[in-house]
Backbone of each chain as ProteinMPNN parsed JSONL, in Angstrom:
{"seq_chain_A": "XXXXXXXXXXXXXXXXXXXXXXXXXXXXXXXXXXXXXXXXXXXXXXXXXXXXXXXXXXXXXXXXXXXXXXXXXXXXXXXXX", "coords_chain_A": {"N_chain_A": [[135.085, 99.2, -197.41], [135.372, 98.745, -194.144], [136.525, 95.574, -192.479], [133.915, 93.995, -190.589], [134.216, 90.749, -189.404], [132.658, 88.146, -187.581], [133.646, 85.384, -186.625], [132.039, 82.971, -185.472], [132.252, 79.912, -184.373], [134.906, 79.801, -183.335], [134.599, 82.059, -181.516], [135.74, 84.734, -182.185], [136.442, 87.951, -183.061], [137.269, 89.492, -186.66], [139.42, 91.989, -187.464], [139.637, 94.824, -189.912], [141.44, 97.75, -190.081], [141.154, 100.966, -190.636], [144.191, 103.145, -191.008], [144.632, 105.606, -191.416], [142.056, 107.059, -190.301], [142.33, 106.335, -188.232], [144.182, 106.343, -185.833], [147.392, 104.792, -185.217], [148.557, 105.142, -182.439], [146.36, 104.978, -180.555], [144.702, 102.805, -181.364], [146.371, 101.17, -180.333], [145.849, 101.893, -177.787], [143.464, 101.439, -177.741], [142.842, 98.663, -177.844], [144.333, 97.712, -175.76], [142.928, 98.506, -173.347], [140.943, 96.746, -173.441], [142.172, 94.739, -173.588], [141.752, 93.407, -170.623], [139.589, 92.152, -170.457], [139.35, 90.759, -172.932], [140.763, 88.288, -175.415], [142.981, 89.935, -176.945], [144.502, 90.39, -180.431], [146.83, 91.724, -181.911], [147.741, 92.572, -185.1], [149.906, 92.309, -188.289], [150.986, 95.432, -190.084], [149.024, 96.272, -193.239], [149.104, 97.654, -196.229], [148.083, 100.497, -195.44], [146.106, 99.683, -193.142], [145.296, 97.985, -190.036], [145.58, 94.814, -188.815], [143.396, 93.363, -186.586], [142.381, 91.219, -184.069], [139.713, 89.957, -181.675], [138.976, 88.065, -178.993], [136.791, 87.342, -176.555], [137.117, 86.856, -173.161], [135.334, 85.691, -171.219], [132.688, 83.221, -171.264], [130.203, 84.288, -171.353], [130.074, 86.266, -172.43], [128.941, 88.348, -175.349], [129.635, 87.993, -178.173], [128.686, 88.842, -181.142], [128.776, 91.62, -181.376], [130.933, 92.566, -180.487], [133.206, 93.465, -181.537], [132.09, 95.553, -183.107], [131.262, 97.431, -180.833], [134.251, 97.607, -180.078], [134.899, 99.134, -182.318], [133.867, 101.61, -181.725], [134.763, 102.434, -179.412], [136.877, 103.024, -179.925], [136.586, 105.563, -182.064], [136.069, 106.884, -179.941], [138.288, 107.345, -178.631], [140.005, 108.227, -180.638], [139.148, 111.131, -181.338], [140.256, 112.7, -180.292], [142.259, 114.624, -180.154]], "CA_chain_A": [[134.668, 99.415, -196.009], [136.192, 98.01, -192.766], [135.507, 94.329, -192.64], [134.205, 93.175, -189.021], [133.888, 89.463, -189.246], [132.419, 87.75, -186.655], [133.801, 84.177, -185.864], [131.106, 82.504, -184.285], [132.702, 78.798, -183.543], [136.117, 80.428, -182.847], [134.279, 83.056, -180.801], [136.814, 86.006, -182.22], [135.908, 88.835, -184.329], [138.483, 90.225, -186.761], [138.567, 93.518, -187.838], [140.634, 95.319, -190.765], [141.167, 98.844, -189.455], [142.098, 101.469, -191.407], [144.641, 103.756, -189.82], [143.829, 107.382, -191.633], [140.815, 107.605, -189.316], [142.019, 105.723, -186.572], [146.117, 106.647, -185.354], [147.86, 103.546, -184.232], [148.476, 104.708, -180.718], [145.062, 105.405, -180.692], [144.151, 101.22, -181.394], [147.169, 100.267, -179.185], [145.045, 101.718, -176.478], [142.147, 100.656, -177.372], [143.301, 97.343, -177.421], [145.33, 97.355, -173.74], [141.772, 98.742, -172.833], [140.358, 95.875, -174.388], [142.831, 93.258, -172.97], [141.419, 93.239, -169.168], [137.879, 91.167, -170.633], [139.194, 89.987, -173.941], [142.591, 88.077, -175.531], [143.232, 90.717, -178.357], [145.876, 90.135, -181.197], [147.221, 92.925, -182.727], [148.709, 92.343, -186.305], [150.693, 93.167, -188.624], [149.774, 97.033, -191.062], [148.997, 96.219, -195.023], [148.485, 99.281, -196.737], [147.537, 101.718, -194.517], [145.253, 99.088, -192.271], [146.066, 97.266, -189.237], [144.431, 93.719, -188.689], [143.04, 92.789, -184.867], [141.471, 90.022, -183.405], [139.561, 89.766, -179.941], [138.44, 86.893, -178.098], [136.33, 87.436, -175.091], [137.336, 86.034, -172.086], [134.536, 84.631, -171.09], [132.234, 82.555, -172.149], [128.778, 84.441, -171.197], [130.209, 87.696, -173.297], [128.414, 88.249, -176.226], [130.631, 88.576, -179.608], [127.938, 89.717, -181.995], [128.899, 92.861, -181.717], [131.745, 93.363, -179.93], [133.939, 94.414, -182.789], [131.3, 97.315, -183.412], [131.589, 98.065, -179.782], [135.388, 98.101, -180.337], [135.226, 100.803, -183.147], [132.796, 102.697, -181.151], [135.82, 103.253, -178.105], [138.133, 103.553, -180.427], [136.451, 106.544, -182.132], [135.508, 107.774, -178.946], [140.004, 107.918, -178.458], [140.455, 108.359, -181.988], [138.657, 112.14, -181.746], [140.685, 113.344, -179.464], [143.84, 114.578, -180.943]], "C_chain_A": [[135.441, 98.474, -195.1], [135.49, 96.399, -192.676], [135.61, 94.048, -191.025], [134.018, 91.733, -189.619], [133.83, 88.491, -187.895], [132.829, 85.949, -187.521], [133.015, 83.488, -185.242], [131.839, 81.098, -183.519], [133.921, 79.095, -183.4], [135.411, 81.163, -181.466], [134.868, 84.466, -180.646], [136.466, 87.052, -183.458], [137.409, 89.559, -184.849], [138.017, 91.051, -187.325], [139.861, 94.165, -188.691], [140.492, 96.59, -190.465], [141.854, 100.059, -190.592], [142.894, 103.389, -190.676], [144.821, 105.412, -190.308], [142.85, 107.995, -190.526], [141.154, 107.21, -188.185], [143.758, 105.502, -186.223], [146.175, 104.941, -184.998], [147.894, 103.371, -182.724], [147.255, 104.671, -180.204], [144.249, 103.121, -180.631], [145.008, 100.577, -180.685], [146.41, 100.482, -177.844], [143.972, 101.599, -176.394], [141.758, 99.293, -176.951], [144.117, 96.86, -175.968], [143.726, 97.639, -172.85], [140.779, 97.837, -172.479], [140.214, 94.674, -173.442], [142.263, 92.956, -171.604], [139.885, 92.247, -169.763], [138.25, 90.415, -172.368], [140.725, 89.325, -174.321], [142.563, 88.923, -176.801], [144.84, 90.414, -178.869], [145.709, 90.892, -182.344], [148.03, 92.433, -184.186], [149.797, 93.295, -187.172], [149.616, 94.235, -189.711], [149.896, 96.324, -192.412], [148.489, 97.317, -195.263], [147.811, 99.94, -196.542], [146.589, 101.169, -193.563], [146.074, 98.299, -191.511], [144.949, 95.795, -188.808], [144.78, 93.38, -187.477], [142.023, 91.994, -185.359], [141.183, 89.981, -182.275], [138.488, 88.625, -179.986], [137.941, 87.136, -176.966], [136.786, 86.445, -174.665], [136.38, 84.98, -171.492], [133.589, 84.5, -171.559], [130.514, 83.101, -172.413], [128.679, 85.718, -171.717], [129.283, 87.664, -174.55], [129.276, 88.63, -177.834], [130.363, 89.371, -180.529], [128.648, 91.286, -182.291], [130.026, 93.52, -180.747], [132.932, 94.003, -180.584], [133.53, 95.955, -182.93], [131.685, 97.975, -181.633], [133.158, 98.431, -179.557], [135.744, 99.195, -180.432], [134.87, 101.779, -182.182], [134.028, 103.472, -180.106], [136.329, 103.679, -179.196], [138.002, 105.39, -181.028], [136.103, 107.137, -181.312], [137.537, 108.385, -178.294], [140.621, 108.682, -179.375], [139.955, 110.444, -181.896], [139.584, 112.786, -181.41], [142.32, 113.372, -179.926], [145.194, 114.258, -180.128]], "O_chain_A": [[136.069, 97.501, -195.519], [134.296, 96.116, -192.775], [136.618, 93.914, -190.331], [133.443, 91.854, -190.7], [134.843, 88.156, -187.281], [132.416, 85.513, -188.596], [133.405, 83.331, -184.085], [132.004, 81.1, -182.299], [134.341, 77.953, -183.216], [135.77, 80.735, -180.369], [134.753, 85.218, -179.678], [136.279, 86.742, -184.634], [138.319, 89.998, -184.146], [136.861, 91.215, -187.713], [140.994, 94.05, -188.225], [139.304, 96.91, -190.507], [142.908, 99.916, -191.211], [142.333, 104.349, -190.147], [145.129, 106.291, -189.503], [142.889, 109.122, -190.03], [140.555, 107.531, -187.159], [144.353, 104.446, -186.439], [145.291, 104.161, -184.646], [147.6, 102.433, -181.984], [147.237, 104.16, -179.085], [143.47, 102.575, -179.85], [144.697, 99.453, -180.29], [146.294, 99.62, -176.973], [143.329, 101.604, -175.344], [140.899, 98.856, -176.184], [144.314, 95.765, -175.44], [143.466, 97.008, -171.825], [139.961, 97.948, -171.566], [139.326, 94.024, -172.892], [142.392, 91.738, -171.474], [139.298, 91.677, -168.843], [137.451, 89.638, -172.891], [141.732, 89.694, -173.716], [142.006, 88.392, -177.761], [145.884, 90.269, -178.233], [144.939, 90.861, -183.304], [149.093, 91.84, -184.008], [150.303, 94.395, -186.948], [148.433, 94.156, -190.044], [150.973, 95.775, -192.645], [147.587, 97.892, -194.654], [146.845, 100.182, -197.266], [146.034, 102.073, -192.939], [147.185, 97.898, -191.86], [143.746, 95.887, -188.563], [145.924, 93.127, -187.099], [141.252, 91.945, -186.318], [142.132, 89.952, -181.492], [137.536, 88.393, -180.73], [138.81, 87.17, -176.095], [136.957, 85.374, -175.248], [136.582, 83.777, -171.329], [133.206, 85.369, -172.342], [129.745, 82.636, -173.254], [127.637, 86.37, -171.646], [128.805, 86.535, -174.658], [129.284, 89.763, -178.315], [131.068, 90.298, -180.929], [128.911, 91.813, -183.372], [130.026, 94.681, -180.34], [133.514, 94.985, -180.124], [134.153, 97.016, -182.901], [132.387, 98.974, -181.471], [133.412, 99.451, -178.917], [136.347, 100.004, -179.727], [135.615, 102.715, -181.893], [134.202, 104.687, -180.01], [136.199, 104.879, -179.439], [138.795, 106.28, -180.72], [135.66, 108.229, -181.669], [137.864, 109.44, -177.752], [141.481, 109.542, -179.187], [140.717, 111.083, -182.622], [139.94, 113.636, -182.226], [143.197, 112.512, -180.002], [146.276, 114.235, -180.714]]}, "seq_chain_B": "XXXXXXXXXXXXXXXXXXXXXXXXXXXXXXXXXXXXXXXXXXXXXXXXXXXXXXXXXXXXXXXXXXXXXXXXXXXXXXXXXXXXXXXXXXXXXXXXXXXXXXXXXXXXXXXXXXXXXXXXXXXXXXXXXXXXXXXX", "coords_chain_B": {"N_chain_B": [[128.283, 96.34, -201.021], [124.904, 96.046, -201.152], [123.079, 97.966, -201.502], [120.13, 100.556, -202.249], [120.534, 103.171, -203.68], [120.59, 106.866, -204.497], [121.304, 109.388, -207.206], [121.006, 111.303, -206.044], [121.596, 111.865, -203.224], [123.383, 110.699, -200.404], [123.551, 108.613, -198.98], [123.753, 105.253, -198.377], [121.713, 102.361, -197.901], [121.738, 99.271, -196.289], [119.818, 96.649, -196.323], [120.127, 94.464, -195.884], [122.059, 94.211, -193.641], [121.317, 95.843, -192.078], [121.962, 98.521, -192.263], [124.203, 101.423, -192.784], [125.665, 103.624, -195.214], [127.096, 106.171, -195.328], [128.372, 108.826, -197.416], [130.873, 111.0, -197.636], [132.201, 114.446, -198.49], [135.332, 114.969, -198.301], [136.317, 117.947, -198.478], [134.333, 119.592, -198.182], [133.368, 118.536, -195.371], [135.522, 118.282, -192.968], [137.86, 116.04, -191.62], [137.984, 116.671, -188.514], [135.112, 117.73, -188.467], [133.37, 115.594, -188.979], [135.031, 113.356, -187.043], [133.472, 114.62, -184.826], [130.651, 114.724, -185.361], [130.164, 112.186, -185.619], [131.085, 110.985, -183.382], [129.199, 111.999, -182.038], [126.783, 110.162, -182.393], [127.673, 107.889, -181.01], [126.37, 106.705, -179.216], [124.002, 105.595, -180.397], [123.843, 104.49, -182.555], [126.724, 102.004, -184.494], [129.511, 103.136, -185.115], [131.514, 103.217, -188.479], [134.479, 104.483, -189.346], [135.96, 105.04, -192.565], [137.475, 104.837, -195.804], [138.837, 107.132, -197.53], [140.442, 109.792, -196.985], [141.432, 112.32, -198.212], [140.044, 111.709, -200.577], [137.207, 110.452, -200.299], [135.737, 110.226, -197.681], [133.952, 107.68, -195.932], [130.874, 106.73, -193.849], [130.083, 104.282, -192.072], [127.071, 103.442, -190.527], [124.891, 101.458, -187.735], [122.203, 101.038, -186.478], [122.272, 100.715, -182.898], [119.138, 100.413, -181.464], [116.073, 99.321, -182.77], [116.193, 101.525, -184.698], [114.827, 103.083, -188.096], [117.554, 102.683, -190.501], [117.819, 104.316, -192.868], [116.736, 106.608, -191.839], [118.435, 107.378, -189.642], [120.697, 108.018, -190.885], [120.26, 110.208, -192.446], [119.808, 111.911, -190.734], [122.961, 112.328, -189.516], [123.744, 113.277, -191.621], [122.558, 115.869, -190.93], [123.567, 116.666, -188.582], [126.083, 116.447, -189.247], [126.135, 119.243, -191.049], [125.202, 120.816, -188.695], [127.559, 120.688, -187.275], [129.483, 121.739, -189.048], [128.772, 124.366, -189.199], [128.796, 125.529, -187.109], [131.542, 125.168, -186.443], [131.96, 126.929, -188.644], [131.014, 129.131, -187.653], [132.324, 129.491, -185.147], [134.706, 129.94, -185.682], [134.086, 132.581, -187.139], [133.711, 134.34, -184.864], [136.104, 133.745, -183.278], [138.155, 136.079, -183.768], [136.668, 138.179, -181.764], [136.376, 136.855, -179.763], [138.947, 136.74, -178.74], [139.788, 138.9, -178.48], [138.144, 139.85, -176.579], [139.325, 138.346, -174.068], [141.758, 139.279, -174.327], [141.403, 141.988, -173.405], [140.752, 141.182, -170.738], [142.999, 140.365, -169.643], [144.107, 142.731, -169.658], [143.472, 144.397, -167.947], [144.511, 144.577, -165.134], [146.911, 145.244, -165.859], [147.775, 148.104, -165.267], [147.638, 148.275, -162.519], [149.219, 148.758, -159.29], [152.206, 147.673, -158.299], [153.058, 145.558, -155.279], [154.657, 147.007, -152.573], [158.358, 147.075, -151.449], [158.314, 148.189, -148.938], [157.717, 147.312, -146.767], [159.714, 145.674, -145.64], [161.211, 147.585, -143.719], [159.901, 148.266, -142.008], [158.435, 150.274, -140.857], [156.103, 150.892, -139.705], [156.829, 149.521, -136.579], [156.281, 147.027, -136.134], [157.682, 144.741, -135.919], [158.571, 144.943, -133.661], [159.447, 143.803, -130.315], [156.913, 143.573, -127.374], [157.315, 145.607, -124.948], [156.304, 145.893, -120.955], [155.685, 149.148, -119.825], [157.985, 150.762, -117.757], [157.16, 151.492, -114.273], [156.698, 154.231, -112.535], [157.754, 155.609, -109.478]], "CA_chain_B": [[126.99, 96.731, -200.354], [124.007, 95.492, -202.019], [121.358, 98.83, -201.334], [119.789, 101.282, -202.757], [121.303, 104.667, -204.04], [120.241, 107.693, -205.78], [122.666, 110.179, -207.373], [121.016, 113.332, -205.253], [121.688, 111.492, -201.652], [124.66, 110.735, -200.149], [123.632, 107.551, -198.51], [123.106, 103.985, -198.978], [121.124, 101.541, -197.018], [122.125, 97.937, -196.635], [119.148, 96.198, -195.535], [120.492, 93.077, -194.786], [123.241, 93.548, -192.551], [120.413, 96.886, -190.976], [123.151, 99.571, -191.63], [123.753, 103.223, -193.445], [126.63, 104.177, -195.794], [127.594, 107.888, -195.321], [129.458, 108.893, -198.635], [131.267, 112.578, -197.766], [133.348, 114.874, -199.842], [136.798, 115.54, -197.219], [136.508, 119.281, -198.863], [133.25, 119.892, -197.54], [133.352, 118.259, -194.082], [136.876, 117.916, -193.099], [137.514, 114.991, -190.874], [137.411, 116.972, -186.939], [133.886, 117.936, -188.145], [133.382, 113.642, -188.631], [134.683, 113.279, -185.512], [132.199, 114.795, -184.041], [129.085, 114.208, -185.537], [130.294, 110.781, -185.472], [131.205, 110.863, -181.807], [127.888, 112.432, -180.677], [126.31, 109.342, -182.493], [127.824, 106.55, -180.857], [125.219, 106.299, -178.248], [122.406, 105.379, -180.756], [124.134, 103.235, -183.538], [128.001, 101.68, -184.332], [129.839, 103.305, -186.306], [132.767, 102.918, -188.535], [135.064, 105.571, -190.557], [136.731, 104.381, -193.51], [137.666, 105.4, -197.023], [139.872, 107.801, -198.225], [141.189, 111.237, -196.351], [141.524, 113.262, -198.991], [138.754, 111.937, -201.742], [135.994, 110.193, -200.209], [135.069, 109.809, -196.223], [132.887, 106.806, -195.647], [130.263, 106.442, -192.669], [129.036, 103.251, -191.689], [126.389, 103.548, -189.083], [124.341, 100.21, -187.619], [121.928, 101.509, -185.146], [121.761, 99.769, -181.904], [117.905, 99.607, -181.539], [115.184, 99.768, -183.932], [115.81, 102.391, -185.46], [115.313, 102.895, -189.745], [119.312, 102.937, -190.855], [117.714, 105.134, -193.561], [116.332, 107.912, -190.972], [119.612, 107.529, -189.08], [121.964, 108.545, -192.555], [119.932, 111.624, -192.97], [119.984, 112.353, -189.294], [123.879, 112.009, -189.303], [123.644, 114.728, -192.376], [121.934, 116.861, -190.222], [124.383, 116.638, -187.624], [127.63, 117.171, -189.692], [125.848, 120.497, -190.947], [125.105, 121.679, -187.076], [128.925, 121.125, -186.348], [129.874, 122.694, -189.633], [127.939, 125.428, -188.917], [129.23, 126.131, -185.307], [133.606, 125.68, -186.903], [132.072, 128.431, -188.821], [130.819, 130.316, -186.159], [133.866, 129.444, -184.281], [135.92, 131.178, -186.577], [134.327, 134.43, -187.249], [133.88, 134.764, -183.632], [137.558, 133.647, -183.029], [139.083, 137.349, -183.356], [136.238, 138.922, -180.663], [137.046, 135.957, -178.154], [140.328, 136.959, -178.56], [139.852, 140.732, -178.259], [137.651, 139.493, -174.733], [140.49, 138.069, -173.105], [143.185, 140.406, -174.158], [140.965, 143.143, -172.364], [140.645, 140.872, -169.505], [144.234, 140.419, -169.052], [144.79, 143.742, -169.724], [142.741, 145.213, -166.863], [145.333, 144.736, -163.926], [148.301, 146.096, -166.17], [148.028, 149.663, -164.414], [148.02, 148.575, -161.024], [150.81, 149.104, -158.974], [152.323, 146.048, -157.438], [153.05, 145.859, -153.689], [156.355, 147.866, -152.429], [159.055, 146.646, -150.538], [158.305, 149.532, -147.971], [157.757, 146.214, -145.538], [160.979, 145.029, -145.139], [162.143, 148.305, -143.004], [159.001, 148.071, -140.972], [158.082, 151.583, -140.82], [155.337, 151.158, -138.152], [157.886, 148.979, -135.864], [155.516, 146.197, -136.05], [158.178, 143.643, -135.449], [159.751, 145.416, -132.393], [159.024, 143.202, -129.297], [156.343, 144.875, -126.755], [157.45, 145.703, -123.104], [155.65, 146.433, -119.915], [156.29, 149.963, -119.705], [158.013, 150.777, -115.959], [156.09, 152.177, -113.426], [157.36, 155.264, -112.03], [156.784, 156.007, -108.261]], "C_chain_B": [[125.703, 96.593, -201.283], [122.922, 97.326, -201.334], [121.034, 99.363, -202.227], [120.099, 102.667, -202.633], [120.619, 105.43, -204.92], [121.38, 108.424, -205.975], [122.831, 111.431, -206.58], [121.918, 112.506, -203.753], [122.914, 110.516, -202.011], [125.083, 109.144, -199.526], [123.083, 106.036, -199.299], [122.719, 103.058, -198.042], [121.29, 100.15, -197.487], [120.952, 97.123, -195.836], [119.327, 94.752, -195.034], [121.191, 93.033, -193.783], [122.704, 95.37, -191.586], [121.264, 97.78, -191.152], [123.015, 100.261, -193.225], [124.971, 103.463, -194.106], [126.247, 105.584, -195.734], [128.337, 108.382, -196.24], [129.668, 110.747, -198.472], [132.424, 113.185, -198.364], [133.947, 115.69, -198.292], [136.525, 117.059, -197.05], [135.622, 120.214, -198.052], [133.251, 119.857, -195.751], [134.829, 117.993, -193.778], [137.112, 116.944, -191.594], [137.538, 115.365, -189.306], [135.997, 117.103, -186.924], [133.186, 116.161, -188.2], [133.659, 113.251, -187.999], [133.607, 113.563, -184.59], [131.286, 115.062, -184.424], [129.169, 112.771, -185.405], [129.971, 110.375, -183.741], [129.889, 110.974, -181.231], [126.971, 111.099, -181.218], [126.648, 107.825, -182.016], [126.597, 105.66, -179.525], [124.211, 105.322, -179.084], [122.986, 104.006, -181.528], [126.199, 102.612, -183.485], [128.326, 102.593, -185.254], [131.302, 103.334, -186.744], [133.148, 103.794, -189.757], [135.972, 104.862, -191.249], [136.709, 105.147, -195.049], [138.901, 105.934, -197.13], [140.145, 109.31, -197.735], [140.975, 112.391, -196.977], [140.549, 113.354, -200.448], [137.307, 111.764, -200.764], [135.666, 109.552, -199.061], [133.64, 108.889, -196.355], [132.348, 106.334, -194.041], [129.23, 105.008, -192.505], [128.222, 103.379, -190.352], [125.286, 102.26, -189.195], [123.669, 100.78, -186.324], [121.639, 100.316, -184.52], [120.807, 99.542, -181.693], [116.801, 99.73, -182.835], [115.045, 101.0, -184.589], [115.792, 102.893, -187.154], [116.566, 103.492, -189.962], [118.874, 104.397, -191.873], [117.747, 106.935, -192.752], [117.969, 108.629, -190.273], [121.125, 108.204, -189.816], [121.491, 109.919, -192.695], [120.346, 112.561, -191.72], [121.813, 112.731, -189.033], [124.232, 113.133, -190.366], [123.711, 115.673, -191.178], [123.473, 117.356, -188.961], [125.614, 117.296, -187.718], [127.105, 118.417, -189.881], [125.924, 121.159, -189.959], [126.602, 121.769, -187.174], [129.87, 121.676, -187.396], [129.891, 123.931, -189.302], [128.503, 126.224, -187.827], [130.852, 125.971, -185.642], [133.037, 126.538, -187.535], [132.078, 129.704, -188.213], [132.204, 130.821, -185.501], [134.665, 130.54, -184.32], [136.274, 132.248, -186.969], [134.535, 134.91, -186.052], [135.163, 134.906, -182.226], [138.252, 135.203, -182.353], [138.176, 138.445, -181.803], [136.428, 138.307, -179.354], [138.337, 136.144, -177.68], [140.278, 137.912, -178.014], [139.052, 141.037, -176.707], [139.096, 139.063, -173.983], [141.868, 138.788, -172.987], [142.519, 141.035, -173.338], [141.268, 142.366, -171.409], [141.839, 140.874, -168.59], [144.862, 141.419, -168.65], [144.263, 144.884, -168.339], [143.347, 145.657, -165.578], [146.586, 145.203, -164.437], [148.33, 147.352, -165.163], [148.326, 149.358, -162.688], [149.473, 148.241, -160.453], [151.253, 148.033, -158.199], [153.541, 146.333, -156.01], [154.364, 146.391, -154.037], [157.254, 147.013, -151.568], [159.09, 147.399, -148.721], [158.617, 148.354, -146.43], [158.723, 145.619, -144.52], [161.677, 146.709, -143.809], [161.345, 148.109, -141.668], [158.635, 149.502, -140.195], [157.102, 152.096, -139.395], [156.317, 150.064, -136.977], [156.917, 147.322, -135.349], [156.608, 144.638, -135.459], [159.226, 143.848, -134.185], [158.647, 144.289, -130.876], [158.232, 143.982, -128.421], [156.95, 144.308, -125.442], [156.56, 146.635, -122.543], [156.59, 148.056, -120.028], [156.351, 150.138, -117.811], [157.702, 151.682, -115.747], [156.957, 153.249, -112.807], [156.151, 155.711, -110.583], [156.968, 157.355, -108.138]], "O_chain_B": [[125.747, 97.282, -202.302], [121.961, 97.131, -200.59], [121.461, 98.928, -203.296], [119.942, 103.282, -201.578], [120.093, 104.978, -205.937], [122.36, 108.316, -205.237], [123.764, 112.206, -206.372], [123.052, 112.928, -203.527], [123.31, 109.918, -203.011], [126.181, 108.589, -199.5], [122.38, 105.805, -200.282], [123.575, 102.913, -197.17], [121.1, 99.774, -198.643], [121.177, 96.944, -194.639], [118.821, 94.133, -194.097], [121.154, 92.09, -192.992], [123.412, 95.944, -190.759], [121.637, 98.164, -190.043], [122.346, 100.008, -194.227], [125.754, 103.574, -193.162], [125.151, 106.024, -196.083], [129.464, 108.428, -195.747], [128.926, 111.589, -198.977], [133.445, 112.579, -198.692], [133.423, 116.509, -197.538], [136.468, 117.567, -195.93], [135.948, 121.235, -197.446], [133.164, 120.842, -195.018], [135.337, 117.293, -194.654], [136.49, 117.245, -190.575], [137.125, 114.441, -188.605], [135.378, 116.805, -185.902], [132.511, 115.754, -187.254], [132.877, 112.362, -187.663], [133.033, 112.822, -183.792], [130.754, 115.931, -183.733], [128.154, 112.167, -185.057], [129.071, 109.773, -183.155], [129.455, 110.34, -180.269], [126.19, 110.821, -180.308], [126.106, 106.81, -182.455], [126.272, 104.513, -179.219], [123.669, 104.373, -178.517], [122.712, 102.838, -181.248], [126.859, 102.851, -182.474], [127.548, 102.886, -186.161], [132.226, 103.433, -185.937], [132.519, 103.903, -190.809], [136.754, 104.103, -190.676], [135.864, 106.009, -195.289], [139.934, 105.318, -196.868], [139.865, 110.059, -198.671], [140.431, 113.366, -196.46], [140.309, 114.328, -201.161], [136.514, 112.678, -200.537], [135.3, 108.38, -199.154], [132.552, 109.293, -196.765], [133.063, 105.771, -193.212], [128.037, 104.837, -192.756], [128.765, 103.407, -189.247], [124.809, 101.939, -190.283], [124.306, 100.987, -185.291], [121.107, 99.299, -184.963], [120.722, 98.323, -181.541], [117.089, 100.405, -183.824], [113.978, 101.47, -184.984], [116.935, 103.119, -187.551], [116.751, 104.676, -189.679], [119.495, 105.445, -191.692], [118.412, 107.946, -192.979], [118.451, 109.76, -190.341], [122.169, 108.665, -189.356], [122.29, 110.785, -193.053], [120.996, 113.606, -191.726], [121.931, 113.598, -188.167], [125.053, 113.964, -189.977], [124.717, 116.113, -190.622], [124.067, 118.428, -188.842], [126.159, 118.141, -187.009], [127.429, 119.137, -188.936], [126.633, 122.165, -190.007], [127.044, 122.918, -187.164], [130.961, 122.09, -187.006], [130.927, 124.57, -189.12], [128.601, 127.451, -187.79], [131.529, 126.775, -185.001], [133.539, 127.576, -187.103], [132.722, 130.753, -188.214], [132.828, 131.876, -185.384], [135.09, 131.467, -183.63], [137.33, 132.848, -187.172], [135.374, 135.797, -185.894], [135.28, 135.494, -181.151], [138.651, 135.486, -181.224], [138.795, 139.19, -181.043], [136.584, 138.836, -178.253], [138.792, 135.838, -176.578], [140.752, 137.938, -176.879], [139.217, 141.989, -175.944], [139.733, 139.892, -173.334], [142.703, 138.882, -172.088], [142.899, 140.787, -172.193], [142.326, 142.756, -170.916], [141.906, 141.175, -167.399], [145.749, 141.477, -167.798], [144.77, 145.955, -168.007], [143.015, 146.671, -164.964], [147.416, 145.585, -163.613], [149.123, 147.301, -164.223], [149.003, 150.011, -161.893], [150.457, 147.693, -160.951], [150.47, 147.532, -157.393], [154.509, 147.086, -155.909], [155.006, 146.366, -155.087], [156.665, 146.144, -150.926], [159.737, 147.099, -147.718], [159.374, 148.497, -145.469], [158.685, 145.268, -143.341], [162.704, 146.506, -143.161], [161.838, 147.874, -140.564], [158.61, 149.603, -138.969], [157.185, 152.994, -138.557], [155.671, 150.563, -136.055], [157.056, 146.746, -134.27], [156.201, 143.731, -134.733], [160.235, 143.228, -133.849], [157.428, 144.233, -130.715], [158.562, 145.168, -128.422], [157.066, 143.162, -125.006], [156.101, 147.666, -123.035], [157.799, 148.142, -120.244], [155.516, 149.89, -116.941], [157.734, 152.688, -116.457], [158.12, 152.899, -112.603], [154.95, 155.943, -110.447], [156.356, 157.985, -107.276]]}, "name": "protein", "num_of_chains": 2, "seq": "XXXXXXXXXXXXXXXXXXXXXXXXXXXXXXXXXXXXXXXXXXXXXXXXXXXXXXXXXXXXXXXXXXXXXXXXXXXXXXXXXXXXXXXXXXXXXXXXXXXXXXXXXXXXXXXXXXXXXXXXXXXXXXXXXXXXXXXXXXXXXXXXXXXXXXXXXXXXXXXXXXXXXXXXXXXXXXXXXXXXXXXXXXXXXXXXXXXXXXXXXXXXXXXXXXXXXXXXX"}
């Protein structure tokens, strides 16, 4: 399964994506989407997954779950062929 | 994933981390219909697609409020069936949606499309008008 890992004293969740279900251009714009409220860092692909990292911007964001809220756009870009 | 599985059901519940494994066979559901049963669920819980394309589609779902992950896995069944159900539909109903819009197009074939008759100006419509003179 997809690993989110929340960061708590960093404050950055990373996330192993896997890019069958989820196109690349598809997480490049989820991530430029992203970038206006968070610092996201795109990595490099390992076998067939792409590893991100986001950092909210500020400090009164909530992290918990902003990974899951991630996926959630992403499959909301990802459907759409 | 530490839950509990049987061999009939498809899901598995992780009760520590509150969330729903979805275990689907590609063959069956093929991944536009997982798009959207997925999609119409992002309102309620998170969710995340992963696995394998061609063996074994995996659904993680984490609902956002109280709701049992278990209820939410069956519910998410339910769902892919409906939008199975309706690409089937789709599909038989494909060739009569078709056979609607050909007619429709086909309805103004016969008519006759304007003439040039305009350009000579037959009624003299573009002749300037004059006072006609008065005769004493």
């Amino acid at each position: 399964m997809p690993s989110v890992t929340v960061n708590g004293p960093d404050r950055k969740v990373e996330m192993s994506i896997n890019l069958a279900f989820y196109p690349m251009p598809k997480v490049l714009m989820a991530a430029q989407d992203f970038s206006g409220s968070c610092w996201v860092d795109v990595r490099g692909v390992n076998s067939g997954r792409i590893q991100l990292s986001i950092r909210p911007k500020s400090q009164e964001q909530d992290v918990s779950l902003l990974g899951h809220e991630f996926l959630n756009y992403l499959l909301s870009l990802a459907r759409v062929r | 994933m530490s839950g509990r599985k049987t061999p009939i059901d498809n899901i598995e519940v992780d009760p520590e981390s509150n969330s729903v494994l979805v275990s689907l066979n590609p063959k069956i559901y093929p991944l536009e219909i997982v798009y959207s049963a997925a999609y119409a669920f992002i309102d309620r819980a998170y969710v995340i697609l992963d696995g394998d394309v061609s063996e074994e589609i995996l659904v993680e779902l984490r609902p956002k409020a109280s709701l049992d992950p278990e209820t939410l896995g069956r519910e998410f069944n339910n769902e892919l069936v409906n939008y199975a159900a309706s690409a089937v539909q789709s599909l038989r109903s494909q060739e009569v949606r078709d056979a609607i819009v050909r007619r429709a197009f086909l309805t103004n074939e016969g008519a006759s499309a304007p003439s040039d008759d305009f350009r000579n100006d037959p009624k003299g419509i573009a002749n300037l008008w004059k006072q006609p003179e008065q005769k004493d």
